[in-house]
C-alpha positions, -999 to +999 in steps of 0.1 A: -929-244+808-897-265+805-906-278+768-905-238+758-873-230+777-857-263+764-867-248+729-857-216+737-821-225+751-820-248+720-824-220+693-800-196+714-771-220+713-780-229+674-774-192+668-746-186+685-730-216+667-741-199+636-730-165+646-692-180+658-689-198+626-698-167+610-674-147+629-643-174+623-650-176+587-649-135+580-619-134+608-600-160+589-609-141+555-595-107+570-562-127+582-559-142+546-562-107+530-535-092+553-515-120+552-512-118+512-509-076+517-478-081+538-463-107+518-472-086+485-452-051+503-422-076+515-417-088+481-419-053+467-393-041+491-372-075+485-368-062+449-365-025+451-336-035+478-321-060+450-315-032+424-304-010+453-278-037+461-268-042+422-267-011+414-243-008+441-221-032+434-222-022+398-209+006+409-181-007+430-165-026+399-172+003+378-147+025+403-123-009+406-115-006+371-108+032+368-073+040+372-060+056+399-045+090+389-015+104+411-005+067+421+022+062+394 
């Protein structure tokens, strides 16, 4: 009786091992794919804010170089 539960307690711990390594490797996946899906939205919002900011500012020199009517 002990060889079998040795066995048996053997081939329960070799599958969770199997079944954790599993798990870490499709957790890590899902964490890379996120990861890059964030970083891929930032970046996107990085440049939309970038033309915002020179369009802006385009528009600033734009009214800096009109004349100012009534001040004469």
């Amino acid at each position: 009786m002990g060889y079998v539960l040795r066995v048996r307690f053997a081939s329960f711990f070799a599958g969770a091992a199997v079944a954790s390594a599993g798990g870490f490797y499709f957790l890590h996946k899902d964490y890379k794919l996120a990861h890059q899906s964030m970083s891929q939205q930032m970046n996107e919002f990085y440049k939309s804010m970038d033309g915002r900011i020179s369009s802006l500012e385009n528009l600033k020199e734009i009214e800096a170089m009109k004349p100012v009517e009534g001040a004469e």
